[in-house]
PDB file of N, CA, C and O in Angstrom, chain B, residues numbered from 101:
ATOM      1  N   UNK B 101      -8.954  -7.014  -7.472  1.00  0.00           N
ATOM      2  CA  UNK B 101      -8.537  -6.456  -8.741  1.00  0.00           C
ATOM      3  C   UNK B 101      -8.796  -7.469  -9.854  1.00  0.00           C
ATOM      4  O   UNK B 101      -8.575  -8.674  -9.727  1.00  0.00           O
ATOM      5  N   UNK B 102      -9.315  -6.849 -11.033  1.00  0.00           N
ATOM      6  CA  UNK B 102      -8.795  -7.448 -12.125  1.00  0.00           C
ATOM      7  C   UNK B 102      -7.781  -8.130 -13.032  1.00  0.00           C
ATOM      8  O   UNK B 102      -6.590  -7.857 -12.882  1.00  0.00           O
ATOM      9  N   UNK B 103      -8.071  -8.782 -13.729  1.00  0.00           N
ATOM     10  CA  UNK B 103      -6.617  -9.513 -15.003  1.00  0.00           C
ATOM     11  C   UNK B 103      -6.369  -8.079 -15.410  1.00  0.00           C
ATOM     12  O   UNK B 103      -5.213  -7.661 -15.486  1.00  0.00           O
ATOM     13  N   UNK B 104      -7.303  -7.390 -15.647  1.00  0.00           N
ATOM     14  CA  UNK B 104      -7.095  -6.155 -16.760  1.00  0.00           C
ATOM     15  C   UNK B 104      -6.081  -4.767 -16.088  1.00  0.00           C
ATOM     16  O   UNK B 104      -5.244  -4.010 -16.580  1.00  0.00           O
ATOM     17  N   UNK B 105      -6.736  -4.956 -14.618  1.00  0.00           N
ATOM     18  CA  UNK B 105      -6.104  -3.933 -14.075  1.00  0.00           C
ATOM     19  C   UNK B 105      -4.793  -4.284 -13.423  1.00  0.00           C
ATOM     20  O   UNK B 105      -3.960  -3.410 -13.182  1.00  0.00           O
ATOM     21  N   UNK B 106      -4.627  -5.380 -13.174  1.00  0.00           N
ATOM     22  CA  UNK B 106      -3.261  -6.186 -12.944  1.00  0.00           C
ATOM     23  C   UNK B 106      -2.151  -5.560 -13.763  1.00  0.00           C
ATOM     24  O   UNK B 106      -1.252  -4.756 -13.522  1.00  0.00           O
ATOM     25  N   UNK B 107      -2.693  -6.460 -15.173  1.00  0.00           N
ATOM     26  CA  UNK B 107      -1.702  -6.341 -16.435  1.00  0.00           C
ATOM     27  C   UNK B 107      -0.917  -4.522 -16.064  1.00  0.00           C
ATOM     28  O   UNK B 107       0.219  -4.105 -15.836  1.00  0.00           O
ATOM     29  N   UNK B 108      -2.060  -4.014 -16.163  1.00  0.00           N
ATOM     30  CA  UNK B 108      -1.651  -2.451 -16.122  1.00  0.00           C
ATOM     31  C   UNK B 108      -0.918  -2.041 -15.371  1.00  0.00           C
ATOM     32  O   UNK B 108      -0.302  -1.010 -15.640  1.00  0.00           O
ATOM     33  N   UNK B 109      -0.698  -2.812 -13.968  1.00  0.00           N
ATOM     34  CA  UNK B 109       0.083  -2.564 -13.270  1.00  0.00           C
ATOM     35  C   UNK B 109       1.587  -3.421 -13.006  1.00  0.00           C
ATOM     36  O   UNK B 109       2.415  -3.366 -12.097  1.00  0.00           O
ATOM     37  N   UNK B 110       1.508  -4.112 -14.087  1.00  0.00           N
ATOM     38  CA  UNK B 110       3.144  -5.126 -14.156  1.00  0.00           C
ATOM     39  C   UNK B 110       3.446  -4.383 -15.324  1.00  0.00           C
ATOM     40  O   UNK B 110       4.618  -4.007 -15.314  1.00  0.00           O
ATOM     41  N   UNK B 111       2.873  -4.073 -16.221  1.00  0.00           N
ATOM     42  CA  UNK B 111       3.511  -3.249 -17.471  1.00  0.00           C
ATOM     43  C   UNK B 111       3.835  -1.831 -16.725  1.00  0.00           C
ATOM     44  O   UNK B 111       4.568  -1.420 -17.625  1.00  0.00           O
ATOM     45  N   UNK B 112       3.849  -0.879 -15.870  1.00  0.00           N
ATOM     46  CA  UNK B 112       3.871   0.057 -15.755  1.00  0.00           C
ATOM     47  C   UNK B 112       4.997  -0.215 -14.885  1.00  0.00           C
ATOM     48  O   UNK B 112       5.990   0.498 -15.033  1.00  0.00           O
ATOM     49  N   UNK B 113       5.010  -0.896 -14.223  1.00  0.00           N
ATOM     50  CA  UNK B 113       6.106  -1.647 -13.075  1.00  0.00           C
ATOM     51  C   UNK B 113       7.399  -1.907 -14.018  1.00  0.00           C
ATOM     52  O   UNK B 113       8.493  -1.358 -13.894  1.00  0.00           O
ATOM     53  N   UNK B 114       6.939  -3.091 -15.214  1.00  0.00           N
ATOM     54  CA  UNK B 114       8.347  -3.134 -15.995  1.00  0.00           C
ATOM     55  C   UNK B 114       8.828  -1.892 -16.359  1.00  0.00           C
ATOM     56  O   UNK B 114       9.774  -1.463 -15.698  1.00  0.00           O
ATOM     57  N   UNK B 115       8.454  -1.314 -17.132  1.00  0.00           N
ATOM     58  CA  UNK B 115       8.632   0.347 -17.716  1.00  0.00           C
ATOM     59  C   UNK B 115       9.497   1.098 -16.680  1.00  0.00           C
ATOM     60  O   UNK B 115      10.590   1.575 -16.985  1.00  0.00           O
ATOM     61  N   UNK B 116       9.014   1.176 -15.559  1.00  0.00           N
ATOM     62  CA  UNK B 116       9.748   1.930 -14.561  1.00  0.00           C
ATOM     63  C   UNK B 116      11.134   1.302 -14.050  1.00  0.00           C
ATOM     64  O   UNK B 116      11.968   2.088 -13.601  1.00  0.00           O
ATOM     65  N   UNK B 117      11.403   0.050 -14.090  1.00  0.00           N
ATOM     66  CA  UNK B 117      12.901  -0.401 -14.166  1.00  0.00           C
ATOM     67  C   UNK B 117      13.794  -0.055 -15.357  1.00  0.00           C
ATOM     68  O   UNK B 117      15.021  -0.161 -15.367  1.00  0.00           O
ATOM     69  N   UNK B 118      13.049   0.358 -16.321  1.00  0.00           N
ATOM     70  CA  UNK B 118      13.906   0.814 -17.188  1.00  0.00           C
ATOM     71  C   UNK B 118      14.909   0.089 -17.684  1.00  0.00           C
ATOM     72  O   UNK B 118      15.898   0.718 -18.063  1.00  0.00           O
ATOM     73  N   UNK B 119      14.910  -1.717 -17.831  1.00  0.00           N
ATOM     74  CA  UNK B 119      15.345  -2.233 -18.141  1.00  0.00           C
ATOM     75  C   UNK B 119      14.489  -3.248 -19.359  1.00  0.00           C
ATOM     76  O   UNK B 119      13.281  -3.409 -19.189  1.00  0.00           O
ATOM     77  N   UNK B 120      15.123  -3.858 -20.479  1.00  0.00           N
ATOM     78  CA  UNK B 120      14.368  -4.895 -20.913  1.00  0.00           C
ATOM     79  C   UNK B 120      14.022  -6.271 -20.176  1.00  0.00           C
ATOM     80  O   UNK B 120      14.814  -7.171 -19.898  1.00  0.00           O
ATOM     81  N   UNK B 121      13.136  -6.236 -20.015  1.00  0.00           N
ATOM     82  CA  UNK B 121      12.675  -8.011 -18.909  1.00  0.00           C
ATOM     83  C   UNK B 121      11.270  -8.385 -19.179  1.00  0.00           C
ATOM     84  O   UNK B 121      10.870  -7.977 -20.269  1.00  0.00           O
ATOM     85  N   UNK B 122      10.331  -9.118 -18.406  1.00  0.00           N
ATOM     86  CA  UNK B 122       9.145 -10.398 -18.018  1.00  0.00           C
ATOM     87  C   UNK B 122       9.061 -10.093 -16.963  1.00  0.00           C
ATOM     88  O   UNK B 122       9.819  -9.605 -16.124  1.00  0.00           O
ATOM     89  N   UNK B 123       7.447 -10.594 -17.031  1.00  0.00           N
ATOM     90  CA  UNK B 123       7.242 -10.718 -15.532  1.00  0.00           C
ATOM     91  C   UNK B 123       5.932 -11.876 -15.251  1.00  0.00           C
ATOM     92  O   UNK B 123       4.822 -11.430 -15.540  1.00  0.00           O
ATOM     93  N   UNK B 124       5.958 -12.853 -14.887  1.00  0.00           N
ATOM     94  CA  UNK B 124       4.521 -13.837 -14.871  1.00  0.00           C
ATOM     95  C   UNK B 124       4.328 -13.518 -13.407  1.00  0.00           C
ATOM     96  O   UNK B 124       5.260 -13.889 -12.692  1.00  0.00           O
ATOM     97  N   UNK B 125       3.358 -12.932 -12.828  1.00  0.00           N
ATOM     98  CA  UNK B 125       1.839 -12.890 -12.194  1.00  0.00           C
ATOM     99  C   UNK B 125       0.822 -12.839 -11.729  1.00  0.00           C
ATOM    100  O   UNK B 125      -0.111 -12.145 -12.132  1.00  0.00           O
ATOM    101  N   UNK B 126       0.823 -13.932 -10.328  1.00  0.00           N
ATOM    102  CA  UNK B 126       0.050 -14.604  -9.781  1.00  0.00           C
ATOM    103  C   UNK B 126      -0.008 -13.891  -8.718  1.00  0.00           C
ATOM    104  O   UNK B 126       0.921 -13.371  -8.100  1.00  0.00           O
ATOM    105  N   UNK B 127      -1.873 -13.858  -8.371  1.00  0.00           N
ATOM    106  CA  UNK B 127      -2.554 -13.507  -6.999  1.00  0.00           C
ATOM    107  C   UNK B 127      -3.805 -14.424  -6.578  1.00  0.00           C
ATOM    108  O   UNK B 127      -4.328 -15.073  -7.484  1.00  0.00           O
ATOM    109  N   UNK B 128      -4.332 -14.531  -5.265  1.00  0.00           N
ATOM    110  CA  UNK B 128      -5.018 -15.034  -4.981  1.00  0.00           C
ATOM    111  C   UNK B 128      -6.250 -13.536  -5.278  1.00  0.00           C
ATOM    112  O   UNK B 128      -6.098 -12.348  -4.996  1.00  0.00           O
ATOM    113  N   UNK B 129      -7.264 -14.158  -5.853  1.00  0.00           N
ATOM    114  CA  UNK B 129      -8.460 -12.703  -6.465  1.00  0.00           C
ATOM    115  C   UNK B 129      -9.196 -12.576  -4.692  1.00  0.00           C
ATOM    116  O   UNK B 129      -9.107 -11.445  -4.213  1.00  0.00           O
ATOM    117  N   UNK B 130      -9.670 -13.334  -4.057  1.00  0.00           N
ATOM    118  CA  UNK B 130     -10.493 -13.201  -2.769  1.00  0.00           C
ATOM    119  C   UNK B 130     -10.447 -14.807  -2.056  1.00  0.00           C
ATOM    120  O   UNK B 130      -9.800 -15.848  -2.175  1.00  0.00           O
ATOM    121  N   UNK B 131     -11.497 -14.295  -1.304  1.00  0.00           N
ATOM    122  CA  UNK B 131     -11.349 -15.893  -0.002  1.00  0.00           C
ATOM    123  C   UNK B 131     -12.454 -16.831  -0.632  1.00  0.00           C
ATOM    124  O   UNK B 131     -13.402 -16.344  -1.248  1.00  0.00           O
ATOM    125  N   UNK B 132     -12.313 -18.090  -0.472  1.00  0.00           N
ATOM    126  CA  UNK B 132     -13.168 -18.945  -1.134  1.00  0.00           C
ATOM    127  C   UNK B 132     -14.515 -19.029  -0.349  1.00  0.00           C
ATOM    128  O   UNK B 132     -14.582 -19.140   0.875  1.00  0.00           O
ATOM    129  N   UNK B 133     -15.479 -18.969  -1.119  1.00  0.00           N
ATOM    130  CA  UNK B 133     -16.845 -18.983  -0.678  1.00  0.00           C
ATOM    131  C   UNK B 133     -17.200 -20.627  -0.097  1.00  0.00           C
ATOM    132  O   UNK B 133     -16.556 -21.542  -0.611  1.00  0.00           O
ATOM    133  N   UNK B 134     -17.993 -20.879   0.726  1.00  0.00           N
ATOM    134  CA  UNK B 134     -18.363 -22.177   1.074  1.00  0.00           C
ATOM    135  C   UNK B 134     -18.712 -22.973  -0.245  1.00  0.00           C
ATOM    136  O   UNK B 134     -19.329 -22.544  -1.221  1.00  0.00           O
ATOM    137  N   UNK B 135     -18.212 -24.147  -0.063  1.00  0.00           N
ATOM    138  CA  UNK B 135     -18.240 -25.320  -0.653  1.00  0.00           C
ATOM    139  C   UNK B 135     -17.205 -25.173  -2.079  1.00  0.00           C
ATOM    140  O   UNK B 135     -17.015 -26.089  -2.879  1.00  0.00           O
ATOM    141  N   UNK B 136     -16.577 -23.731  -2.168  1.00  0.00           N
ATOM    142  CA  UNK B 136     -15.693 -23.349  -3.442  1.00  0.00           C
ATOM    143  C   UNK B 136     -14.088 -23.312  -3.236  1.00  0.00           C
ATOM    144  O   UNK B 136     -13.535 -23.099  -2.157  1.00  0.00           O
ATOM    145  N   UNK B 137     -13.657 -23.477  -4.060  1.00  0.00           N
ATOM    146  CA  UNK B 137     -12.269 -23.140  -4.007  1.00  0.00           C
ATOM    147  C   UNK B 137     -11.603 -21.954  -4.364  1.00  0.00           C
ATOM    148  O   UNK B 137     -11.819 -21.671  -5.542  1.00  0.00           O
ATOM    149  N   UNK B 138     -10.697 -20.967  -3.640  1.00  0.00           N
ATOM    150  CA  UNK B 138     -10.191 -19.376  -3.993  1.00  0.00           C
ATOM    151  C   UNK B 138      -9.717 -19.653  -5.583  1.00  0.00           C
ATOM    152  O   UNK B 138      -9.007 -20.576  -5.984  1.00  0.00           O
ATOM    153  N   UNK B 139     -10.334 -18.561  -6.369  1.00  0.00           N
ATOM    154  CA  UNK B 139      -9.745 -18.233  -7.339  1.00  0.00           C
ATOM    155  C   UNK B 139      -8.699 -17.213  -7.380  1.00  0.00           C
ATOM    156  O   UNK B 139      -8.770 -16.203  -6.681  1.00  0.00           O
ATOM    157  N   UNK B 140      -7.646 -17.465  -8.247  1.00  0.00           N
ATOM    158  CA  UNK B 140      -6.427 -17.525  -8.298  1.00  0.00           C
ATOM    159  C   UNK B 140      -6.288 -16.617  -9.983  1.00  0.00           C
ATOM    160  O   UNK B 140      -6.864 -17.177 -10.917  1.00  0.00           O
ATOM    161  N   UNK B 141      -5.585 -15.355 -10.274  1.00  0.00           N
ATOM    162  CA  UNK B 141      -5.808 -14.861 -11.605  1.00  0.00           C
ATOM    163  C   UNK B 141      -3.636 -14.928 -11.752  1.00  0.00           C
ATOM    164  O   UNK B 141      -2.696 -14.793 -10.969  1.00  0.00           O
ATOM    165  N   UNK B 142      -3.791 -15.172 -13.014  1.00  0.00           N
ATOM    166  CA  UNK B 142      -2.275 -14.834 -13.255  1.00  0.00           C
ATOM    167  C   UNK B 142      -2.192 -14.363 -14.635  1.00  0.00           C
ATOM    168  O   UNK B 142      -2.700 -14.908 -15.614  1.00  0.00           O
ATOM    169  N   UNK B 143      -1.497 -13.294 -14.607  1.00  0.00           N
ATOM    170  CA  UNK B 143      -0.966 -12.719 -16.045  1.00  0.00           C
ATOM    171  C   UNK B 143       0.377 -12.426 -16.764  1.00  0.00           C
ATOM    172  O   UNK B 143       1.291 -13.230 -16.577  1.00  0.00           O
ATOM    173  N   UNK B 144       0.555 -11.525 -17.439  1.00  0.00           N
ATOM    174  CA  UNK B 144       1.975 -11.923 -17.680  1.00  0.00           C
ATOM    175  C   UNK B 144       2.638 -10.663 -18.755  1.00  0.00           C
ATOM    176  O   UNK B 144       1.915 -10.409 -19.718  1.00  0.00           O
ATOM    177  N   UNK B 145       3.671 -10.039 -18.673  1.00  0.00           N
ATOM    178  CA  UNK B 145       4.142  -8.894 -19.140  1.00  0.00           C
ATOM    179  C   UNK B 145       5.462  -8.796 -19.916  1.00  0.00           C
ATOM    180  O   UNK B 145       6.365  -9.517 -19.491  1.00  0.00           O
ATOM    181  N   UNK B 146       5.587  -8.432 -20.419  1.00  0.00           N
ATOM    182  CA  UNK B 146       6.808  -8.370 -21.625  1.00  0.00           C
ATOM    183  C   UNK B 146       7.186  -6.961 -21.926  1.00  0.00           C
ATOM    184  O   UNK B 146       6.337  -6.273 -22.494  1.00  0.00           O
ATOM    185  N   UNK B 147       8.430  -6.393 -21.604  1.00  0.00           N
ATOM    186  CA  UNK B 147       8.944  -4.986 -22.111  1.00  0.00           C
ATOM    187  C   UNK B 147      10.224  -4.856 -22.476  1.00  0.00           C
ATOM    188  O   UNK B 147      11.203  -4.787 -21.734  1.00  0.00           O
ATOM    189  N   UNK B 148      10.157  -4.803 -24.491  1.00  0.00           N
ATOM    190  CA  UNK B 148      11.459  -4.644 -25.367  1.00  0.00           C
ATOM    191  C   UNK B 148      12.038  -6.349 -25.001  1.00  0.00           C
ATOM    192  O   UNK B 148      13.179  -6.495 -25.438  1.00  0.00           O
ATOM    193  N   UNK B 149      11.687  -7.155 -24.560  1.00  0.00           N
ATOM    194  CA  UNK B 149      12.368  -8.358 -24.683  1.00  0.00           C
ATOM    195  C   UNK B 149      12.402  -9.573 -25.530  1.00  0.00           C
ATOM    196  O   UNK B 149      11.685 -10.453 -25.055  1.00  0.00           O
ATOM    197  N   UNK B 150      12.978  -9.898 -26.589  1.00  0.00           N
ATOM    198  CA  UNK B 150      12.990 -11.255 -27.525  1.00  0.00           C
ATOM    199  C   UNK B 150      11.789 -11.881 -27.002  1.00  0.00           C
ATOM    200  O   UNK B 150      11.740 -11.647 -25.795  1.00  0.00           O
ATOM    201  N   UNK B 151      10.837 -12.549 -27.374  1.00  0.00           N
ATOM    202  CA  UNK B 151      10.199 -13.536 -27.249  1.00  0.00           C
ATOM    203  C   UNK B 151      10.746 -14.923 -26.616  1.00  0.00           C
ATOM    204  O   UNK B 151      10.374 -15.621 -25.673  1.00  0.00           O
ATOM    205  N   UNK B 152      12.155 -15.032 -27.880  1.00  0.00           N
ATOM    206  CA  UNK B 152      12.498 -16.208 -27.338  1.00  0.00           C
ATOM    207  C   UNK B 152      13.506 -16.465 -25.797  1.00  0.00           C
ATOM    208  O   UNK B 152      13.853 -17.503 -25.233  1.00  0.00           O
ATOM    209  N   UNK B 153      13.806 -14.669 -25.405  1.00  0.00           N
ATOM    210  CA  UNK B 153      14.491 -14.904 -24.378  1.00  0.00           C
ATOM    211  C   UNK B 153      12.899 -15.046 -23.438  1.00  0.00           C
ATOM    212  O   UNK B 153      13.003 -15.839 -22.502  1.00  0.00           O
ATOM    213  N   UNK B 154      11.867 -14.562 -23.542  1.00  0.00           N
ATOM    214  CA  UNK B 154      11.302 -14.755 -22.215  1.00  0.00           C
ATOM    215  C   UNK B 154      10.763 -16.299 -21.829  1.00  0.00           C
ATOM    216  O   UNK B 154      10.697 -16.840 -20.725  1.00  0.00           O
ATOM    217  N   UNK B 155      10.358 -16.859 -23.323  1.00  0.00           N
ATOM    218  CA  UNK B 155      10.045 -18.314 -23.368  1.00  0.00           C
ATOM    219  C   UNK B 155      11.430 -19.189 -22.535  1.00  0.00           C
ATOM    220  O   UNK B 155      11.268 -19.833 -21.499  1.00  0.00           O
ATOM    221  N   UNK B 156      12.418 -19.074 -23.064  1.00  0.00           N
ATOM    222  CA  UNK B 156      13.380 -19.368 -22.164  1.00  0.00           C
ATOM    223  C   UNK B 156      13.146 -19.128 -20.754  1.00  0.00           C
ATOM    224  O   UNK B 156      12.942 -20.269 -20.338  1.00  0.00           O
ATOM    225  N   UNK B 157      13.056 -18.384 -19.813  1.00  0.00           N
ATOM    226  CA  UNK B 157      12.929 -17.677 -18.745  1.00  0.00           C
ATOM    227  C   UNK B 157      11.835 -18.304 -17.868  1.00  0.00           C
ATOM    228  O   UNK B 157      11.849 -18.664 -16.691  1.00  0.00           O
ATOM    229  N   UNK B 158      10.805 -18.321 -18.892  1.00  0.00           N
ATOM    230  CA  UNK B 158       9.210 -18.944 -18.352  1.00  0.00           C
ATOM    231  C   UNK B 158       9.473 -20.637 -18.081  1.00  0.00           C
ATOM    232  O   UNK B 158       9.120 -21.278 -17.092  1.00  0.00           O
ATOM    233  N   UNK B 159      10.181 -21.115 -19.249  1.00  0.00           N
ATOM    234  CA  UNK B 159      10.757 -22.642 -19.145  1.00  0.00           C
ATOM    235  C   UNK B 159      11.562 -22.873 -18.385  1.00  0.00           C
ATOM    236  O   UNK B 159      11.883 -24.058 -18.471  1.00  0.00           O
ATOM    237  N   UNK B 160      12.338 -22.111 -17.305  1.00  0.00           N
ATOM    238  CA  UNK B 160      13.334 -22.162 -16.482  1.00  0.00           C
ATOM    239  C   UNK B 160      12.518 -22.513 -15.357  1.00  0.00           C
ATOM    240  O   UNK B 160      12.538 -23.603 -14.784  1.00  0.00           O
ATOM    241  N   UNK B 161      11.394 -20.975 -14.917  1.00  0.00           N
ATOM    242  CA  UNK B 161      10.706 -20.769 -13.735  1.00  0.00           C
ATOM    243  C   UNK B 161       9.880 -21.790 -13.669  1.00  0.00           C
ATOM    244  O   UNK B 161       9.631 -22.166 -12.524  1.00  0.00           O
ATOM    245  N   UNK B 162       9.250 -22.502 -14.747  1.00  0.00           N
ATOM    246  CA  UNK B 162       8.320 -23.736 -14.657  1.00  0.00           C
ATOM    247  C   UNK B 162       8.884 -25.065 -14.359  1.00  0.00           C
ATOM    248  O   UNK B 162       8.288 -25.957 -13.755  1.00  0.00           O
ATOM    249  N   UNK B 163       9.821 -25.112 -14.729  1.00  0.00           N
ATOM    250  CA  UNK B 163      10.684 -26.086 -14.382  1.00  0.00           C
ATOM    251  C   UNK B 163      11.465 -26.052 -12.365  1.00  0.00           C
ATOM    252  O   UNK B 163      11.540 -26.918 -11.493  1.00  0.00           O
ATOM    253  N   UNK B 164      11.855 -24.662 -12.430  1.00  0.00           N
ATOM    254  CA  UNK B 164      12.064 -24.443 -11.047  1.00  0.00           C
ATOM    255  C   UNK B 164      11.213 -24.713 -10.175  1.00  0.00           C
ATOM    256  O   UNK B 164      11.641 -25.340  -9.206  1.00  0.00           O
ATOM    257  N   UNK B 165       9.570 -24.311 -10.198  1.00  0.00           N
ATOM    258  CA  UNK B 165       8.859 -24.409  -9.584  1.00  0.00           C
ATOM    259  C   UNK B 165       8.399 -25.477  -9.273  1.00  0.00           C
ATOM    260  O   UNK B 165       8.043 -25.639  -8.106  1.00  0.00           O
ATOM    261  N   UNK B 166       8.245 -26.724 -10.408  1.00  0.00           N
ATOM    262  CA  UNK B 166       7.850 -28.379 -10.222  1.00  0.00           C
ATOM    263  C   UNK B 166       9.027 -28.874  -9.382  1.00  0.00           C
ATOM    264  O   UNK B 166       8.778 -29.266  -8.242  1.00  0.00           O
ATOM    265  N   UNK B 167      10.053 -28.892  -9.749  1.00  0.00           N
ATOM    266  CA  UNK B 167      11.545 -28.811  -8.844  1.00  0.00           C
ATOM    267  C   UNK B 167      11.201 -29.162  -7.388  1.00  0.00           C
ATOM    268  O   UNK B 167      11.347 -30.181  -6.713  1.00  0.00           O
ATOM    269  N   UNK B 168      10.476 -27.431  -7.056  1.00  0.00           N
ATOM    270  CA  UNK B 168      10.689 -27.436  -5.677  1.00  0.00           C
ATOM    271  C   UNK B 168       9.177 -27.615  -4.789  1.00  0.00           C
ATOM    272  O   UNK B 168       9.055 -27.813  -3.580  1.00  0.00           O
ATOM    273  N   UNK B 169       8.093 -27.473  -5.833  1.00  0.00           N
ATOM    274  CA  UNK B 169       6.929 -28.084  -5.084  1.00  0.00           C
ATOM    275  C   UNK B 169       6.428 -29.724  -5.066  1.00  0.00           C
ATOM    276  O   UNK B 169       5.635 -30.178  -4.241  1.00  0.00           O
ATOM    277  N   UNK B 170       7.124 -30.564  -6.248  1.00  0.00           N
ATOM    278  CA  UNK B 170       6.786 -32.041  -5.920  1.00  0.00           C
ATOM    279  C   UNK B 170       7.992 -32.893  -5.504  1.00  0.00           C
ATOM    280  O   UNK B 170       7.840 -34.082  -5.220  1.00  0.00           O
TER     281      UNK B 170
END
């Protein structure tokens, strides 16, 4: 799949919770070809939510994530 067709499908996903929230992303796109490394697409969705609450949210999960992977 696509970034494009992704997006379409986390926005349609938020919508259907029927709540205001975010959502960041990430998939592996296919298997890495010899001598390459797998590319990796991430996107990111917003429905009825403050800006500044999701920036908050994103600064939490980025922070969580360095946390627990180094």
């Amino acid at each position: 799949m696509d970034n494009a067709e992704v997006q379409k499908k986390c926005e349609t996903f938020l919508r259907s919770l029927g709540v205001p929230g975010f959502i960041i992303f990430g998939w592996k796109k296919g298997e890495a070809e010899e001598g390459k490394q797998a590319e990796y697409g991430v996107v990111s969705s917003y429905h009825q939510i403050p800006k500044e609450a999701a920036i908050k949210g994103m600064t939490w999960a980025l922070e969580d994530f360095v946390k627990r992977s180094f």
